[in-house]
N, C-alpha and C positions, 0 to 999 in steps of 0.2 A: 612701559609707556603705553598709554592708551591711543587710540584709531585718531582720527582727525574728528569725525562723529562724533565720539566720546568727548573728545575735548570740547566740541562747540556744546555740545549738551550741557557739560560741567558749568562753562561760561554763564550760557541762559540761565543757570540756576543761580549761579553767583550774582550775576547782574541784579537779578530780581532783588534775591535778598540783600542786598548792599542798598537797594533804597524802599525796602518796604520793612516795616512798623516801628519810623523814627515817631509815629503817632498812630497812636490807636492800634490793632492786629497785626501783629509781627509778621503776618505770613499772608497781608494783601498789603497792598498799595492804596493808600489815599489818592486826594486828586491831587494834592499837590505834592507827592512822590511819584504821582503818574508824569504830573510834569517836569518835576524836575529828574525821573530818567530823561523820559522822549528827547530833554532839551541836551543832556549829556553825551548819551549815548545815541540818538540818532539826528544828530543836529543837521547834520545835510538833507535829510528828507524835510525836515518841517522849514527851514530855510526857505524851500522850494513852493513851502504852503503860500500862496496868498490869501486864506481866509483865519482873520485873526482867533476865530470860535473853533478851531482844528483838534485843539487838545480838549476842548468841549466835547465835541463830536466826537470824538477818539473815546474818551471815557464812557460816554454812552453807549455807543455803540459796543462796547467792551464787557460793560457791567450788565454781564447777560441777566443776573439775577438780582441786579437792582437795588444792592445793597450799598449804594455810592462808591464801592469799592474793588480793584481790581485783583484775582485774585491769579495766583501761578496760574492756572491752565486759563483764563482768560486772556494773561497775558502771552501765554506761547502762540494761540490764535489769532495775536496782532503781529508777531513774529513771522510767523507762518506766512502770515498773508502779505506783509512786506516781502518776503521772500520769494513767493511764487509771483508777484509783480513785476520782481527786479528779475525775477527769470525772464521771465516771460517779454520784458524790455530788450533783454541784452540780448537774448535770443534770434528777437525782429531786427532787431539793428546791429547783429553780427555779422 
């Protein structure tokens, strides 16, 4: 059995690819499998969104290369940075 590491590694990988190339490139995310993870699997934070253009802004900001399309290491960089926010939350307010 693998570390706890290891496992959430696997996951992000799994996650990705269970919603990217139901269209077009197997191995990025369109906009609308960008949406329909974000709405999936992190429905709590964009709940919290009040600006309806969020997963707009998300994909942009993501698509560092501009190719309309999100690809694994772009998306581990919206990962990431969810992450070090939510530290950095719970951290101040522990």
């Amino acid at each position: 059995m693998g570390s706890q590491l290891e496992g959430a590694m696997e996951t992000l990988i799994n996650v990705f690819h269970h919603y990217s190339g139901k269209e077009g490139d197997k191995y990025k995310l369109s906009k609308k499998e960008l949406k329909e993870l974000l709405q999936s699997e992190l429905g709590c934070f964009l709940e919290t969104q009040k600006d309806s253009g969020a997963v707009e802004k998300i994909m942009q900001d993501l698509d560092e290369n501009g190719d309309g399309e999100v690809d694994f290491q772009e998306f581990v960089v919206l990962v990431a940075a969810l992450t070090v926010a939510c530290n950095t939350f719970f951290w101040e307010n522990a």
